[in-house]
mmCIF file of the N, C-alpha and C atoms, coordinates in Angstrom:
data_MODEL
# 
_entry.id   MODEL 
# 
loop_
_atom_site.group_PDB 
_atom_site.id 
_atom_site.type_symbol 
_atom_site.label_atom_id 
_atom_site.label_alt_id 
_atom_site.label_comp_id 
_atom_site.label_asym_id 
_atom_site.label_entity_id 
_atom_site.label_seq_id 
_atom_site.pdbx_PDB_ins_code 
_atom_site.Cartn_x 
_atom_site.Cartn_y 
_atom_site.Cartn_z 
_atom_site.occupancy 
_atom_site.B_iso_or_equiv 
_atom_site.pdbx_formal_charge 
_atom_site.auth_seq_id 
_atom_site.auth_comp_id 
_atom_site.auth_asym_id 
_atom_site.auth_atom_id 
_atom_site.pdbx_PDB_model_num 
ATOM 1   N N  . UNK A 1 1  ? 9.308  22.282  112.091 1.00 0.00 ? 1  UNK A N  1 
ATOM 2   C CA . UNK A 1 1  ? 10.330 21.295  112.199 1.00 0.00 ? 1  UNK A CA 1 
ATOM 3   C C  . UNK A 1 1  ? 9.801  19.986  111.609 1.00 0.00 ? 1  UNK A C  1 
ATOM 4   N N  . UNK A 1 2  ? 10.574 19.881  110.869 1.00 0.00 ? 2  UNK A N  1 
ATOM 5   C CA . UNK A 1 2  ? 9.866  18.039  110.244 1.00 0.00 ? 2  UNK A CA 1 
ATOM 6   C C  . UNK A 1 2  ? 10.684 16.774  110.941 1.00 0.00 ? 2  UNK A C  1 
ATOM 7   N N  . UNK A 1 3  ? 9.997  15.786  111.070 1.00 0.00 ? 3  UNK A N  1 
ATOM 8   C CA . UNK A 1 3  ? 9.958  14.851  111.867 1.00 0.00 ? 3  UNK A CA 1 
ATOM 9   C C  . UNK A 1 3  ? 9.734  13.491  110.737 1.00 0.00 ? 3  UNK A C  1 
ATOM 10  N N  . UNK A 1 4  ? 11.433 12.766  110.417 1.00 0.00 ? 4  UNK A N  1 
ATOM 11  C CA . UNK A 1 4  ? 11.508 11.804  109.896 1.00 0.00 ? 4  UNK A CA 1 
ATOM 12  C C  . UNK A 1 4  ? 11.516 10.386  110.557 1.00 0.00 ? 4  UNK A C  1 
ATOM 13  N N  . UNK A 1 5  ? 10.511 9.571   109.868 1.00 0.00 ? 5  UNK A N  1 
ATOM 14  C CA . UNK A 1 5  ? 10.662 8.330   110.580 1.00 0.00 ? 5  UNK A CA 1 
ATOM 15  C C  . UNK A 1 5  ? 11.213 7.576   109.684 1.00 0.00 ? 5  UNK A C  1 
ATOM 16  N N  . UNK A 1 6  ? 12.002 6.189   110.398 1.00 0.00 ? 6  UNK A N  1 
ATOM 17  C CA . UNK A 1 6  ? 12.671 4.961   109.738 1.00 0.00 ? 6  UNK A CA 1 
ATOM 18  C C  . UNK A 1 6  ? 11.931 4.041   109.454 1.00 0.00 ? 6  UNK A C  1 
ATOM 19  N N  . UNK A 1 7  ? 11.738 3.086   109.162 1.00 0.00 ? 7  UNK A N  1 
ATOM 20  C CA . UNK A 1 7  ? 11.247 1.623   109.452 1.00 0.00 ? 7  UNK A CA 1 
ATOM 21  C C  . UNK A 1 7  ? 12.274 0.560   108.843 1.00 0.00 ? 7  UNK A C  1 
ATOM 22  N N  . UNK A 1 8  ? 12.919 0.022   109.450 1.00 0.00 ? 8  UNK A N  1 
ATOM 23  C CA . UNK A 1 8  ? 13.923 -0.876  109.032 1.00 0.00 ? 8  UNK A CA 1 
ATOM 24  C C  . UNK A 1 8  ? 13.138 -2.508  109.256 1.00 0.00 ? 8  UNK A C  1 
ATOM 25  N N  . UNK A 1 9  ? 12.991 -3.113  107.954 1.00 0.00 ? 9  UNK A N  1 
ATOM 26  C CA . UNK A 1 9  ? 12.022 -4.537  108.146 1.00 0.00 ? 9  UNK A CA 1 
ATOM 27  C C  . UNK A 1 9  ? 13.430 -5.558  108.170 1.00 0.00 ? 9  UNK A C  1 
ATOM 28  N N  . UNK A 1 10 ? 13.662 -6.437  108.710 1.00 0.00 ? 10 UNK A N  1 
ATOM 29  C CA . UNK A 1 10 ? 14.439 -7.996  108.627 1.00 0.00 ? 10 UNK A CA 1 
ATOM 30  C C  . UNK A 1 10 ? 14.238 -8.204  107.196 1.00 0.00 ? 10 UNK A C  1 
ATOM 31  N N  . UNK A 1 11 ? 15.163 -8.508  106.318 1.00 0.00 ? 11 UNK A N  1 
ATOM 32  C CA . UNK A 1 11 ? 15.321 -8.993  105.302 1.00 0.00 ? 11 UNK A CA 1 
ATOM 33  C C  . UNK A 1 11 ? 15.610 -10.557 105.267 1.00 0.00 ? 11 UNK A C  1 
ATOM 34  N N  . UNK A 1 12 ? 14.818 -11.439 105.178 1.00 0.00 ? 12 UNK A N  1 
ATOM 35  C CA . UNK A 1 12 ? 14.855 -12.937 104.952 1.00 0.00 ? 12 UNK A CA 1 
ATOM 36  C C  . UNK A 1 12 ? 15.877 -13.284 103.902 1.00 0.00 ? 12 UNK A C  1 
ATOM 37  N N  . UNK A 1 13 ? 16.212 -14.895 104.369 1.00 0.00 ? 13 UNK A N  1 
ATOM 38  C CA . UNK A 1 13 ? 17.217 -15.421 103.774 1.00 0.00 ? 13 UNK A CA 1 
ATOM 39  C C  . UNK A 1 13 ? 16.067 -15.872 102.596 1.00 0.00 ? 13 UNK A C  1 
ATOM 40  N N  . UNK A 1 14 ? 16.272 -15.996 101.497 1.00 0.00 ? 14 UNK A N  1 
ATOM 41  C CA . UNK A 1 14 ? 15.760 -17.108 100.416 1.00 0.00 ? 14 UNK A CA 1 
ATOM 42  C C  . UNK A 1 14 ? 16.872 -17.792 100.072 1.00 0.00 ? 14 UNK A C  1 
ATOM 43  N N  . UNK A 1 15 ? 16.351 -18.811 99.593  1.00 0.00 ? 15 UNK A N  1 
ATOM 44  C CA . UNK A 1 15 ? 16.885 -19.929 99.368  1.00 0.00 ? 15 UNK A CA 1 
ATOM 45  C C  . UNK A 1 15 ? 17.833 -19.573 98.069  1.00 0.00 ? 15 UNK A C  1 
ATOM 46  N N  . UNK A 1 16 ? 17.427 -18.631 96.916  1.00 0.00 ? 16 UNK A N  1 
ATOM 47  C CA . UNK A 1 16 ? 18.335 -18.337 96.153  1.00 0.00 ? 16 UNK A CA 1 
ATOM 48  C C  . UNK A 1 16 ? 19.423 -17.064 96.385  1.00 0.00 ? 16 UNK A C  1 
ATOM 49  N N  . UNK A 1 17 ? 18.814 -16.723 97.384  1.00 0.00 ? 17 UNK A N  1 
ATOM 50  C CA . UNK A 1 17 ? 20.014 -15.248 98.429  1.00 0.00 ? 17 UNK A CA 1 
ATOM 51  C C  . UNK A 1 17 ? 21.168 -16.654 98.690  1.00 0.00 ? 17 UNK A C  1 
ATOM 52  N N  . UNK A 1 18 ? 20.695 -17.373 99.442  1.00 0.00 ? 18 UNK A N  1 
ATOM 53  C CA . UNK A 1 18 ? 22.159 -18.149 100.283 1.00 0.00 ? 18 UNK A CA 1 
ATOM 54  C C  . UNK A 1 18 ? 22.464 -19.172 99.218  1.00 0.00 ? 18 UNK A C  1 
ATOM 55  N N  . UNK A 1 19 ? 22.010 -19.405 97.844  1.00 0.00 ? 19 UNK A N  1 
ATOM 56  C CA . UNK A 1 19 ? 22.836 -20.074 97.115  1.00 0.00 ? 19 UNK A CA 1 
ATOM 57  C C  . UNK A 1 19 ? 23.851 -19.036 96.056  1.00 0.00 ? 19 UNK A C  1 
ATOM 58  N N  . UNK A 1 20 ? 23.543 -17.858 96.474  1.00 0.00 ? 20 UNK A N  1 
ATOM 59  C CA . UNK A 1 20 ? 24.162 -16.953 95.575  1.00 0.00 ? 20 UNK A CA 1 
ATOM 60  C C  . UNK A 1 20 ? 25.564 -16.625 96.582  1.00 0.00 ? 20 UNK A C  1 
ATOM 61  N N  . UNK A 1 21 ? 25.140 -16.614 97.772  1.00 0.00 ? 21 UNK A N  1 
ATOM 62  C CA . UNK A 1 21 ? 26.020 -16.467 98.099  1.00 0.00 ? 21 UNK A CA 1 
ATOM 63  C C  . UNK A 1 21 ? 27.305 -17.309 98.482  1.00 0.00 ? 21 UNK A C  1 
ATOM 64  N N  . UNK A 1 22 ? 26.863 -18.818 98.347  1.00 0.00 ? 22 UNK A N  1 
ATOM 65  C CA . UNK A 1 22 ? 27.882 -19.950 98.537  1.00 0.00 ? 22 UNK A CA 1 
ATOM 66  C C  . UNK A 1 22 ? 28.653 -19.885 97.348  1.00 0.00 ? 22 UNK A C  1 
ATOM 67  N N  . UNK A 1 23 ? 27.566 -19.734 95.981  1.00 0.00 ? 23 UNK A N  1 
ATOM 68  C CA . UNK A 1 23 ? 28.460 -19.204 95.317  1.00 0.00 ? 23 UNK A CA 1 
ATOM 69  C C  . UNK A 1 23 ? 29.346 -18.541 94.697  1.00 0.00 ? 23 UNK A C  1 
ATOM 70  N N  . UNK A 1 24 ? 29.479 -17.301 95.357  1.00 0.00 ? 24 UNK A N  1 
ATOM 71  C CA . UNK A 1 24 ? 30.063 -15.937 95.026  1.00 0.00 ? 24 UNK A CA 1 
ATOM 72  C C  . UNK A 1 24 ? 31.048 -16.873 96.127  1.00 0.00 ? 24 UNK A C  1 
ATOM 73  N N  . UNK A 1 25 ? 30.589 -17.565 97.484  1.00 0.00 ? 25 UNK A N  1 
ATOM 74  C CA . UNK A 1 25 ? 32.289 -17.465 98.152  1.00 0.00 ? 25 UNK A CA 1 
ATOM 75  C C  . UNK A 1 25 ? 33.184 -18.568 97.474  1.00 0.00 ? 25 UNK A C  1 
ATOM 76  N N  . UNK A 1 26 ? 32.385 -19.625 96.598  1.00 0.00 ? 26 UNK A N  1 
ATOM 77  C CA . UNK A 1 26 ? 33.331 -20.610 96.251  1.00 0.00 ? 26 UNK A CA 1 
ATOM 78  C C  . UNK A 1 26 ? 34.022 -20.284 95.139  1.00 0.00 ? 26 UNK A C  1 
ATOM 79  N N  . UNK A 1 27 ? 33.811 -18.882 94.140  1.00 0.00 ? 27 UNK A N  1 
ATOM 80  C CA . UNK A 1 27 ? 34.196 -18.540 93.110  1.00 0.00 ? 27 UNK A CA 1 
ATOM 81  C C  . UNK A 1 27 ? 35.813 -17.697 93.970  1.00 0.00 ? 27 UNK A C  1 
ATOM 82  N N  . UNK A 1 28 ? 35.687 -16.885 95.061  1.00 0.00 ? 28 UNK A N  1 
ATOM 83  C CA . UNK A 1 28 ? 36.579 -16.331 95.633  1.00 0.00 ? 28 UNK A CA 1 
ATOM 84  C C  . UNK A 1 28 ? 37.740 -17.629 96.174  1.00 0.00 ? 28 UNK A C  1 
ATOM 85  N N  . UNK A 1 29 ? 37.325 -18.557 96.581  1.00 0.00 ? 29 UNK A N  1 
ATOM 86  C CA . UNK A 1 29 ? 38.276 -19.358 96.924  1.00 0.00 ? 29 UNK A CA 1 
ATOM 87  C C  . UNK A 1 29 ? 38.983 -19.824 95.825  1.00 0.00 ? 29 UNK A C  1 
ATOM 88  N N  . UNK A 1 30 ? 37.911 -20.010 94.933  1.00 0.00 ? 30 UNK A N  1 
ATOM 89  C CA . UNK A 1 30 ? 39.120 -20.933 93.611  1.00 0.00 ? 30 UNK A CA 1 
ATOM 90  C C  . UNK A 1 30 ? 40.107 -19.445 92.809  1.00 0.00 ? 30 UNK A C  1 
ATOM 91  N N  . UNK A 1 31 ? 39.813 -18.324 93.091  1.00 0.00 ? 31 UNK A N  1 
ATOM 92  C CA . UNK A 1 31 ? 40.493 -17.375 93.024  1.00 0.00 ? 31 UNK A CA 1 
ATOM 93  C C  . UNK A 1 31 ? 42.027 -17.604 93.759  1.00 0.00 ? 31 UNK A C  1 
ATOM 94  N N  . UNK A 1 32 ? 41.600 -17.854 94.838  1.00 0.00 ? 32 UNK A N  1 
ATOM 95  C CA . UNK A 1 32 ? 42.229 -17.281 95.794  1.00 0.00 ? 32 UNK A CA 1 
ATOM 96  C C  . UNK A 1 32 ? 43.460 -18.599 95.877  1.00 0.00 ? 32 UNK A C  1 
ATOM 97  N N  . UNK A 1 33 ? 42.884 -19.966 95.348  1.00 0.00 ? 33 UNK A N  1 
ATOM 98  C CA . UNK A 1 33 ? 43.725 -21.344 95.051  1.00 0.00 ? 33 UNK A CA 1 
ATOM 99  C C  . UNK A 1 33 ? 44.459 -20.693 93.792  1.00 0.00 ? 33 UNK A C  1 
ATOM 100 N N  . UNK A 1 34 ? 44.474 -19.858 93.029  1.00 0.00 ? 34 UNK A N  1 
ATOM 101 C CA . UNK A 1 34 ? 44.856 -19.662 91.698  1.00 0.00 ? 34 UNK A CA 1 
ATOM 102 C C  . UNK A 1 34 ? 45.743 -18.943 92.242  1.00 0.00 ? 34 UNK A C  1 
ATOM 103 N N  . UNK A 1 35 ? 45.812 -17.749 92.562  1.00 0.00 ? 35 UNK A N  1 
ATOM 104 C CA . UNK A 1 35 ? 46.916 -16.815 93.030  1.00 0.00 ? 35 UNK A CA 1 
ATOM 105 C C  . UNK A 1 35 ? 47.902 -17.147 94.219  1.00 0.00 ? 35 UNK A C  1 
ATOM 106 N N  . UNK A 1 36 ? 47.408 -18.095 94.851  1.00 0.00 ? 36 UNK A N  1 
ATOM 107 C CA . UNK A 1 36 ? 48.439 -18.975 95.744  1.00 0.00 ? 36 UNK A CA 1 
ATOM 108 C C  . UNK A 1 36 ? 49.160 -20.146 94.966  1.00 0.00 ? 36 UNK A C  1 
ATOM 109 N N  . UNK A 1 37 ? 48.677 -20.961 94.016  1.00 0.00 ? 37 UNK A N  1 
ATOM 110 C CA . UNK A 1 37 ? 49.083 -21.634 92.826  1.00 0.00 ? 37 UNK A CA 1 
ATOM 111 C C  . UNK A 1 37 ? 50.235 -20.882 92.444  1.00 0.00 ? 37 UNK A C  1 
ATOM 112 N N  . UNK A 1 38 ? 49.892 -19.640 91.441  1.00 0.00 ? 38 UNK A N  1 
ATOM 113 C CA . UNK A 1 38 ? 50.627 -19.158 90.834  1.00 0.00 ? 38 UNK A CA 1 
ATOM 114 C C  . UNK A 1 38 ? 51.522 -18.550 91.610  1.00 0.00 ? 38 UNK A C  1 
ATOM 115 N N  . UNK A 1 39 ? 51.800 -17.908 92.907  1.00 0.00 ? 39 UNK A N  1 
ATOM 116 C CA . UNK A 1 39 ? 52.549 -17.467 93.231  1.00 0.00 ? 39 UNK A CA 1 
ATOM 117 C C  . UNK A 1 39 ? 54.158 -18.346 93.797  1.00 0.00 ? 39 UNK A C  1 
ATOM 118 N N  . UNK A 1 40 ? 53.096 -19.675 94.169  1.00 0.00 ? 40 UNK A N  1 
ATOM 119 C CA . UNK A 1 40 ? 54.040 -20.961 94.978  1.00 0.00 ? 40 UNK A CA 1 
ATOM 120 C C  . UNK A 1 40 ? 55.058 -21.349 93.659  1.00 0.00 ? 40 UNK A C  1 
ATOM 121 N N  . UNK A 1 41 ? 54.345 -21.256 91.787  1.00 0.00 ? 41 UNK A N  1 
ATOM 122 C CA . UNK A 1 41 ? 55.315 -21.399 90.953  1.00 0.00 ? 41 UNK A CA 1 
ATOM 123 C C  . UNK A 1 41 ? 56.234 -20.726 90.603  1.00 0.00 ? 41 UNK A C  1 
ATOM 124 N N  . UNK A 1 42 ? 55.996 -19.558 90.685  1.00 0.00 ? 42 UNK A N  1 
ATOM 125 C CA . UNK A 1 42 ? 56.572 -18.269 90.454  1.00 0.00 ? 42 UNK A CA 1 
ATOM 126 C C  . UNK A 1 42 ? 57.672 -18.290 91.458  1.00 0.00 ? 42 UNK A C  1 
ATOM 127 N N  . UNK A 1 43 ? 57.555 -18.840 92.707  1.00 0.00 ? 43 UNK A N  1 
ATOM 128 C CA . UNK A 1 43 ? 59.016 -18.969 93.484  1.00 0.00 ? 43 UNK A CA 1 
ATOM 129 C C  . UNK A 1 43 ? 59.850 -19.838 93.514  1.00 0.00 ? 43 UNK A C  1 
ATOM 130 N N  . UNK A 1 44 ? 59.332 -20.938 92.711  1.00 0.00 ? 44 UNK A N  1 
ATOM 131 C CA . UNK A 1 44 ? 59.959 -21.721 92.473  1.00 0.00 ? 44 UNK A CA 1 
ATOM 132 C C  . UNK A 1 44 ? 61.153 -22.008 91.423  1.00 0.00 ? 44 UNK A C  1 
ATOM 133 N N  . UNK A 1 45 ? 60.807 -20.720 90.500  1.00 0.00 ? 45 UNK A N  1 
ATOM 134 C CA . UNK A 1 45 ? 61.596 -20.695 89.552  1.00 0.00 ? 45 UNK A CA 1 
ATOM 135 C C  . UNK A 1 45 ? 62.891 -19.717 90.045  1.00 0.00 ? 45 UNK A C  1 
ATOM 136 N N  . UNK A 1 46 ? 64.225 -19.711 89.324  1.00 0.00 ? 46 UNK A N  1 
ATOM 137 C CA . UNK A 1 46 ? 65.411 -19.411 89.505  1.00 0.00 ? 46 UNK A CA 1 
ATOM 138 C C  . UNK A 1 46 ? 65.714 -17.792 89.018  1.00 0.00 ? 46 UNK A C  1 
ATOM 139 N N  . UNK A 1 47 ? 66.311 -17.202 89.213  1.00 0.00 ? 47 UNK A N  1 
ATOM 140 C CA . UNK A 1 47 ? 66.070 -16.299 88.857  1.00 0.00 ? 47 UNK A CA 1 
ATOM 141 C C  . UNK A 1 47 ? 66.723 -15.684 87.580  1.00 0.00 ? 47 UNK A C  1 
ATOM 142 N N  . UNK A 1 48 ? 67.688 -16.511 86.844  1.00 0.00 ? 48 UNK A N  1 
ATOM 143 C CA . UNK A 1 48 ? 67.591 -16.426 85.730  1.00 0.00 ? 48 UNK A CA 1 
ATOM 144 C C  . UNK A 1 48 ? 66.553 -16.671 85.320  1.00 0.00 ? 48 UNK A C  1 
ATOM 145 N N  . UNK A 1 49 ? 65.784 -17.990 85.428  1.00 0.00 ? 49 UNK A N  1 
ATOM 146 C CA . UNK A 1 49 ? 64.412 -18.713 84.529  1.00 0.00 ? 49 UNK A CA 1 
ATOM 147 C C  . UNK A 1 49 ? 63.532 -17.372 84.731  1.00 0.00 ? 49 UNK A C  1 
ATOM 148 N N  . UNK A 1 50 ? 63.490 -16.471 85.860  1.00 0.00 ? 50 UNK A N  1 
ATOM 149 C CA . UNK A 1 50 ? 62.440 -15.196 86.045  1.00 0.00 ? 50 UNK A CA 1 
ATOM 150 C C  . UNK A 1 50 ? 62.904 -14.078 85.049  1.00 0.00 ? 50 UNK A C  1 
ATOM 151 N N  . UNK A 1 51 ? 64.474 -13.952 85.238  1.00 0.00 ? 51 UNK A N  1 
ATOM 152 C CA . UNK A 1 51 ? 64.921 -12.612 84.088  1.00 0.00 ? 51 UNK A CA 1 
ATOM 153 C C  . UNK A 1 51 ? 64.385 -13.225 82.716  1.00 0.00 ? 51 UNK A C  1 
ATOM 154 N N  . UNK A 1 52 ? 64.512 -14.518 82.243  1.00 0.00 ? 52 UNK A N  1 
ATOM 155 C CA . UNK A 1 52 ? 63.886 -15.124 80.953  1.00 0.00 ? 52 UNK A CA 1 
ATOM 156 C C  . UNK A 1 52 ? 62.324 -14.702 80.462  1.00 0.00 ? 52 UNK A C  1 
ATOM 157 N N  . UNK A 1 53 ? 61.374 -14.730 81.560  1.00 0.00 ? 53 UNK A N  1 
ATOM 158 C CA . UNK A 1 53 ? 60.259 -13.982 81.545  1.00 0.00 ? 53 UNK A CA 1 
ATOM 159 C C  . UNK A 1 53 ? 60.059 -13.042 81.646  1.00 0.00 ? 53 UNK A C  1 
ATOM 160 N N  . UNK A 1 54 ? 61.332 -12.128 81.776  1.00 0.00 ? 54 UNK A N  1 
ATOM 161 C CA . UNK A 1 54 ? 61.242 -10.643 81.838  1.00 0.00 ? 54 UNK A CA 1 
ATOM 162 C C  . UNK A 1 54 ? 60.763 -10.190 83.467  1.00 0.00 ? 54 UNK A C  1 
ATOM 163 N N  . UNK A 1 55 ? 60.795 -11.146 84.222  1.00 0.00 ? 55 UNK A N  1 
ATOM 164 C CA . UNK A 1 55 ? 60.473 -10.510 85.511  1.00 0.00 ? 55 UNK A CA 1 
ATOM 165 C C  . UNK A 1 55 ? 61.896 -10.757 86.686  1.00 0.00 ? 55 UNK A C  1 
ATOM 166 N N  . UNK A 1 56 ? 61.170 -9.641  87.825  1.00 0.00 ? 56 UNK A N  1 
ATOM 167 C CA . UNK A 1 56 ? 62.092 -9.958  88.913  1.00 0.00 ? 56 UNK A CA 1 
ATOM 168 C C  . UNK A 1 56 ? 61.391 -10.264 89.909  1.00 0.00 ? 56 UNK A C  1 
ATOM 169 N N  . UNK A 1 57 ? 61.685 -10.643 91.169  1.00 0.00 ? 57 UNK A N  1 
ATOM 170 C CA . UNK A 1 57 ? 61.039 -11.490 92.194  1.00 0.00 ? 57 UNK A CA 1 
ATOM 171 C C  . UNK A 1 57 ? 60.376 -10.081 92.904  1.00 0.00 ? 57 UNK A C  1 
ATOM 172 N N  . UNK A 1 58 ? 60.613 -8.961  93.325  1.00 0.00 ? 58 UNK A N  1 
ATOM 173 C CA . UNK A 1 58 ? 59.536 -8.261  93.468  1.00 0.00 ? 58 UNK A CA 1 
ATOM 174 C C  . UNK A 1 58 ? 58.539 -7.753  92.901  1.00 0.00 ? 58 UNK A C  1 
ATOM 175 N N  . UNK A 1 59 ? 58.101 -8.426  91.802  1.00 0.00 ? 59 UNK A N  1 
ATOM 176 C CA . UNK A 1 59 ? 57.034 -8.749  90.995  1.00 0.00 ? 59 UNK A CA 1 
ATOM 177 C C  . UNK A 1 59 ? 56.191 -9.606  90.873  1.00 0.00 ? 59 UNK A C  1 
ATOM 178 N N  . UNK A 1 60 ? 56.105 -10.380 91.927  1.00 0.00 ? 60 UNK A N  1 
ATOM 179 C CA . UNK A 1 60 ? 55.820 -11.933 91.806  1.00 0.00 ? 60 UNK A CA 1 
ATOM 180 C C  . UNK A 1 60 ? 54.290 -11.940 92.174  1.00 0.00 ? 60 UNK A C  1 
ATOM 181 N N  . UNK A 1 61 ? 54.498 -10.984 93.342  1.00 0.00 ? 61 UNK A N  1 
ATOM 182 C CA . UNK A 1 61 ? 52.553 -11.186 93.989  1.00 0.00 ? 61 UNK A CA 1 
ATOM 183 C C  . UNK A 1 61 ? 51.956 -10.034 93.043  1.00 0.00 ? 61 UNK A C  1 
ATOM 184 N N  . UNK A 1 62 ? 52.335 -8.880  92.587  1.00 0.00 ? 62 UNK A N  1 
ATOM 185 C CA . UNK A 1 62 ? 51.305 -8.822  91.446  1.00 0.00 ? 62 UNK A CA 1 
ATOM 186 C C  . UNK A 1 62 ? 50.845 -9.336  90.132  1.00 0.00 ? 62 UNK A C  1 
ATOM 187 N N  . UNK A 1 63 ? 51.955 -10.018 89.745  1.00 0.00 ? 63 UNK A N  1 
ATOM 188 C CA . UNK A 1 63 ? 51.455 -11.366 88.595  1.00 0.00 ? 63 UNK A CA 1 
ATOM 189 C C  . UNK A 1 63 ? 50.786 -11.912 88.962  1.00 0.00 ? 63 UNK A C  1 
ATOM 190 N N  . UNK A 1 64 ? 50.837 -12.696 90.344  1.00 0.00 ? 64 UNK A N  1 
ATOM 191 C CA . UNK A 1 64 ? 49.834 -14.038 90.896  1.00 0.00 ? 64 UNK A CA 1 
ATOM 192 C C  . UNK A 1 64 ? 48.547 -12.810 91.049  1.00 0.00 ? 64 UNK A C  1 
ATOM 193 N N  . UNK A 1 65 ? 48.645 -11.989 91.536  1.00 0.00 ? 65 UNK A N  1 
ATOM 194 C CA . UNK A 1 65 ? 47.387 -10.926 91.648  1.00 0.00 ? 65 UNK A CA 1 
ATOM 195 C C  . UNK A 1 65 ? 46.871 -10.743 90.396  1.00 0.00 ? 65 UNK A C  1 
ATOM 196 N N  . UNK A 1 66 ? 47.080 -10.453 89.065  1.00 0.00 ? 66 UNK A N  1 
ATOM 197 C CA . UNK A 1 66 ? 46.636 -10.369 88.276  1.00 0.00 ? 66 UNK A CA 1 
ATOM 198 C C  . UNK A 1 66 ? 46.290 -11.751 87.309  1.00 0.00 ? 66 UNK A C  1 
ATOM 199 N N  . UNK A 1 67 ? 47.119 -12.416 87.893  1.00 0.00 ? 67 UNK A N  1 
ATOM 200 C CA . UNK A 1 67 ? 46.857 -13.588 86.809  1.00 0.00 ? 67 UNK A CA 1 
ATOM 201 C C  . UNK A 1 67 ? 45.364 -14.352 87.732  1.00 0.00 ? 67 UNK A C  1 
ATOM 202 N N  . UNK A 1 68 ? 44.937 -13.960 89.045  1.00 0.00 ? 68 UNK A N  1 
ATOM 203 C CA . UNK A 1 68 ? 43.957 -14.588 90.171  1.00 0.00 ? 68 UNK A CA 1 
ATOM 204 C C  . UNK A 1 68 ? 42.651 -13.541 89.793  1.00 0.00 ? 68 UNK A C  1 
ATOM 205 N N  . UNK A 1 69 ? 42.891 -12.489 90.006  1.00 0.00 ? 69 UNK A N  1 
ATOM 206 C CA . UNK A 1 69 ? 41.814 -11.385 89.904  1.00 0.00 ? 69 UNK A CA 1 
ATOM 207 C C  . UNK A 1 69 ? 41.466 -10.789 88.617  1.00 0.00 ? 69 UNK A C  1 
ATOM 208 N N  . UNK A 1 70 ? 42.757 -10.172 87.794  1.00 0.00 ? 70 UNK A N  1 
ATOM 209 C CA . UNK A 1 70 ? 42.428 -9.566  86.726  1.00 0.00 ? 70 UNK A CA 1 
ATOM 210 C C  . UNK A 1 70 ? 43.214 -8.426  87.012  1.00 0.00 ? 70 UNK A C  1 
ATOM 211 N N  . UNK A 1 71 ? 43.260 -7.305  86.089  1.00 0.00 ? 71 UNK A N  1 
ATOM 212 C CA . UNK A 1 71 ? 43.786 -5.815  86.783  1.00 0.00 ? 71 UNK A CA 1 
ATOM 213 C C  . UNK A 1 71 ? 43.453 -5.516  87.854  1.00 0.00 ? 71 UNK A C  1 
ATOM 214 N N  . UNK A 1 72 ? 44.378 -5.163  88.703  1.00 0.00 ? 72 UNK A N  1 
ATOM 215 C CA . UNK A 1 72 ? 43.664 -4.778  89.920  1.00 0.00 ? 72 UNK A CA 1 
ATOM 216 C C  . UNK A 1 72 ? 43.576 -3.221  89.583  1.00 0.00 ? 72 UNK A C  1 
# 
């Protein structure tokens, strides 16, 4: 019978771990200002001005989704 052991060590913060990660979250927020941006314009418009763009209003959060993220 074999007999596996673990050793799980604490992984420390460095100083460039937690600046990577402030910045990965501040890149998600200005994402996340973009697709709330775009979506707040996108309702604002009439819905002729939307058939003019070729869209309809149940289309709206995957534009702001794609125009925020990329393809999802």
């Amino acid at each position: 019978m074999a007999l596996l052991n673990q050793i799980h060590t604490q992984k420390s913060f460095a100083p460039a771990g937690v600046a990577q990660m402030v910045q990965a979250l501040r890149e998600k927020v200005a994402q996340y200002r973009v697709y709330r941006q775009t979506l707040t314009e996108l309702n604002a418009l009439s819905g002729r001005e939307l058939a003019d763009l070729g869209l309809n209003r149940s289309m709206l959060k995957r534009v702001a989704l794609e125009a925020a993220y990329g393809n999802i």
